[in-house]
N, C-alpha and C positions, 0 to 999 in steps of 0.2 A: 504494500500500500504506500500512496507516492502523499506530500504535502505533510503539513505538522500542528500540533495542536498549542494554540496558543498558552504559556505558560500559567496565564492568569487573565480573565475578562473582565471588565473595566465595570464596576458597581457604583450605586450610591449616585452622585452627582456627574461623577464620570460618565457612567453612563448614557442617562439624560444626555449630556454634552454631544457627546460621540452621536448618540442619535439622532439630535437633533443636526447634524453637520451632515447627514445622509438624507434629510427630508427638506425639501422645498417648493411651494407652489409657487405656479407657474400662473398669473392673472394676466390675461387680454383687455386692451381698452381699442375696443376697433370700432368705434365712432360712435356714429356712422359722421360721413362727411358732410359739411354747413350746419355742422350744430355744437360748436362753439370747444371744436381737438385742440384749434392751434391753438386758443388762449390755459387751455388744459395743459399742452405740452410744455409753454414758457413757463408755465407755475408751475412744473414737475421739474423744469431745469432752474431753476431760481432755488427751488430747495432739496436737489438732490443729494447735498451733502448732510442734513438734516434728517434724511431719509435711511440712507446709509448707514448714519450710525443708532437707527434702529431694525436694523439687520434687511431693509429694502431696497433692493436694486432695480434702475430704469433703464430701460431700453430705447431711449427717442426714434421718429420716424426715421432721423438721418442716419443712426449705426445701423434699424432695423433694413432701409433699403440701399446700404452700400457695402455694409460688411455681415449679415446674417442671413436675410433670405433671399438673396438675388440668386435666380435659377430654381426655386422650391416650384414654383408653378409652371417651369417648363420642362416637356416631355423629349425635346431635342436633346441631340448629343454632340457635345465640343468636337473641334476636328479632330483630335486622337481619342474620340470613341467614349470620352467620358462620360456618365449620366449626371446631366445637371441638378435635377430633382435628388440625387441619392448626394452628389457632394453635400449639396445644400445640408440635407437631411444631420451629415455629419456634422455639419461646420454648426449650425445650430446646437446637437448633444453635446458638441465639444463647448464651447461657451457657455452652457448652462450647467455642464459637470465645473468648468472652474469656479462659476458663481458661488454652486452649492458647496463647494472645497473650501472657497473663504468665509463661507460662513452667513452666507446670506440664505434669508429662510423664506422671502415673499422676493419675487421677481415679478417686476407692471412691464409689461412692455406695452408698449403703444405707440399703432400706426391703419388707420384708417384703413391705407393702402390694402392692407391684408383680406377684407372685403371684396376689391375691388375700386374700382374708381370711376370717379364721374361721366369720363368719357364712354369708359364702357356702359355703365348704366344707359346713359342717352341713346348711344347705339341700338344697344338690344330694346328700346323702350320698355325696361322694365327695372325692379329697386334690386341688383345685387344679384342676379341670374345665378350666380357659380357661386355665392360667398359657403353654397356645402363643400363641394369639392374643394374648396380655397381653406377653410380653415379645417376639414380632415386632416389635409396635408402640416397643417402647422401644426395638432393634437399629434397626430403621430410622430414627429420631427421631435416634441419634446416627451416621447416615451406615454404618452396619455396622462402628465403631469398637471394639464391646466384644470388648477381647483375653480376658477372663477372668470366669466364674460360679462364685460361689461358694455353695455350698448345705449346709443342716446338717439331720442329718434324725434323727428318732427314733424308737423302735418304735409303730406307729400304737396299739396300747393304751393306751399313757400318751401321745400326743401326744394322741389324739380325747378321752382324759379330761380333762386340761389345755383343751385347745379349749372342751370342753363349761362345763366351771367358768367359763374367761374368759367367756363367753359369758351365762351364768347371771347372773354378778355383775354384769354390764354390763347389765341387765334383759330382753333375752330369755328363750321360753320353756324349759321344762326339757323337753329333749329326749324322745320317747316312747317306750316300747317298741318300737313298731316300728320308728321313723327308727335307735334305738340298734341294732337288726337291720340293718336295710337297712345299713347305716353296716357293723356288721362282716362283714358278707357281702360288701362291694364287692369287685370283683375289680381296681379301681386302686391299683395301687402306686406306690413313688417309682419303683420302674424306670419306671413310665409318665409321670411327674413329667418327671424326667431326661432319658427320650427325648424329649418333648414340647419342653424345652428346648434340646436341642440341635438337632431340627429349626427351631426358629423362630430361633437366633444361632448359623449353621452354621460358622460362622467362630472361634468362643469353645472356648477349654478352658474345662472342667465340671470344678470341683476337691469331690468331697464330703466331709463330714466328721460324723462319728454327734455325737451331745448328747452322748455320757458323754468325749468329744475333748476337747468346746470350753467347756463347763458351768466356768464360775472362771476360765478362762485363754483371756480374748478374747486377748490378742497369740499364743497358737497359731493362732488363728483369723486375724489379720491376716498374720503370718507365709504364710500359705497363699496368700492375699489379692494379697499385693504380691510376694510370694516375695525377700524381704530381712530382715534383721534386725530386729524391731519394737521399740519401747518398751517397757521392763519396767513389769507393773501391779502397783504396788507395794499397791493397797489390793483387802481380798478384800471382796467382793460376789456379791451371787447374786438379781437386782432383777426385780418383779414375775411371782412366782413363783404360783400356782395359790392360790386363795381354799381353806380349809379346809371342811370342811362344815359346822362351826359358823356360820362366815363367811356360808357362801352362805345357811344357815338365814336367820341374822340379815336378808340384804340381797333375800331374795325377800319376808319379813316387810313389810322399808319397803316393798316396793314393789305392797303389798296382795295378794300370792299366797301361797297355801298354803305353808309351809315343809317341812310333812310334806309335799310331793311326794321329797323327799330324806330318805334316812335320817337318822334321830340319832347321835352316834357322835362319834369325835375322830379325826382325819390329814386324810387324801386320800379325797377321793370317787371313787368307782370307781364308775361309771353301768352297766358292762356285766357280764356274767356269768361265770365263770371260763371257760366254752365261748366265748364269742363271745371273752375276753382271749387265750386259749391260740392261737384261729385266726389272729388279729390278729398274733401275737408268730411266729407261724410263716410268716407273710406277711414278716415286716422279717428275718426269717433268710433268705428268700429273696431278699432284696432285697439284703444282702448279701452272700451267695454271686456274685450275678450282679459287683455290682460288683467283687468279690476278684478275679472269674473274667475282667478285664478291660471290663465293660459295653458287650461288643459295640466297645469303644473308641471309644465316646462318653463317658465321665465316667473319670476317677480317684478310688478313695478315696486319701484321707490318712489312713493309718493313725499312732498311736499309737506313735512307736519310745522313747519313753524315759519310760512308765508310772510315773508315782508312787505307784499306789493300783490297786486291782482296777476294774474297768471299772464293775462295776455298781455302784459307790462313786458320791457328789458330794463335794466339795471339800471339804477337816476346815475345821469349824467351820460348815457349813450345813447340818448337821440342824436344821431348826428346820420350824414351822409357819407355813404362812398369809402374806399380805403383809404383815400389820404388825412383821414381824417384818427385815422390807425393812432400817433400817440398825442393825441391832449384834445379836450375836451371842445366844444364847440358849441355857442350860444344858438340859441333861434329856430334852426329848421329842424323839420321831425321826416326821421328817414320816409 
């Protein structure tokens, strides 16, 4: 018989230690996108040293799509035959066996991306088509480690309008009549978001939480996250927020297209029509009855127990317009 019996096993508080140095969960914070990641993400970078030394490590978008999962979603193989999907798979166990070797016992990573993204959503006219297949792959990648998904979602009229803007301003086309129909006719909801999710991380509590929750007040959002005490944000933000229609005029101009494909006007562009907004907003009422009504007990919302403001409010002092309006406050107009 080959190998050796350790001389003596580690008891008492040792123990404890040792095993707590072998256990780690694994938390997802994957948005959803236009409901308030990126001011989430600067407050997880503002106190990630704080975090840290209560044994939580952060993963931001930028390490998550340049050095951890680039290649997890693709099925090609590099020119010498390598599978990208299986390096990846590696390069991920390997980063989260060193996490768990230091000592860290709660890993957040957070990056929308991992869903999918805007453009694809618009494409397919539908909210998040692949996010099963997209996060099976990352459940598996970390061993079936991830204790917790946390999800933010918003009434699909103003989320698909925000989508459409980002999308716009980033030089894509401006969405057509018909994609802007097909888009509010779809019959995908986040209830199918959600379900999809917990089929592909069957092991994960689904914590949700609406935009008008978490909009200003990322450590509610963290709060939910790690389910402890967050760090107070002491400074108010409300960061890359939806391009105005002036804005989008101005940036479809550079970019040699028609501006008048968008009306003239000042706020929020609104691409669909009070018919297709009113279906849309009766869609996210249903979405949230379902979840009120326990979501089949697959997801929990976090509701709202100590309201400072009427729901359909954002945070005093973020009425304002447009991104440039991203750091300091601005008197007068209401987005």
């Amino acid at each position: 018989m080959t190998g050796a019996i350790p001389a003596a096993l580690p008891n008492g508080a040792a123990f404890w230690q040792s095993l707590g140095r072998s256990i780690m969960d694994v938390i997802l914070h994957l948005g959803a996108h236009r409901t308030a990641t990126t001011t989430f993400q600067h407050y997880m970078r503002d106190h990630a040293e704080a975090l840290a030394a209560q044994q939580t490590a952060y993963w931001s978008p930028e390490r998550a799509r340049t050095s951890v999962f680039p290649g997890l979603f693709r099925n090609s193989t590099a020119p010498k035959g390598r599978n990208l999907a299986r390096r990846a798979e590696g390069r991920i166990r390997l980063f989260a066996a060193q996490a768990r070797a230091s000592g860290i016992a709660q890993l957040l990573v957070s990056d929308e991306n991992l869903l999918g993204n805007c453009k694809q959503n618009i494409r397919a006219e539908q909210l998040y088509p692949a996010a099963g297949e997209r996060i099976a792959r990352v459940s598996a990648a970390f061993g079936g480690r991830v204790r917790r998904i946390v999800l933010s979602i918003r009434s699909q009229d103003l989320w698909w309008a925000s989508a459409c803007a980002l999308t716009v301003s980033r030089g894509h086309p401006v969405p057509t009549d018909q994609r802007l129909e097909n888009i509010a006719q779809s019959r995908r909801r986040w209830r199918d978001v959600i379900t999809d999710l917990a089929c592909a991380a069957p092991g994960a509590q689904i914590d949700v939480l609406t935009f008008e929750a978490v909009n200003g007040r990322p450590e509610r959002l963290l709060r939910s996250a790690l389910g402890k005490t967050p760090p107070t944000d002491t400074r108010r933000r409300w960061l890359n927020r939806s391009p105005d229609v002036q804005t989008l005029r101005a940036a479809l101009a550079d970019q040699g297209s028609d501006p008048d494909l968008l009306p003239d006007g000042l706020g929020r562009w609104h691409p669909f029509t009070p018919e297709q907004s009113e279906m849309m907003r009766e869609n996210y009422a249903d979405d949230l009855h379902w979840l009120l009504a326990g979501a089949d007990g697959l997801a929990t919302l976090t509701e709202d127990t100590c309201p400072n403001r009427a729901e359909t409010y954002l945070p005093s002092g973020a009425f304002t317009k447009g991104q440039r309006y991203d750091q300091g406050p601005i008197k007068g107009n209401v987005a």
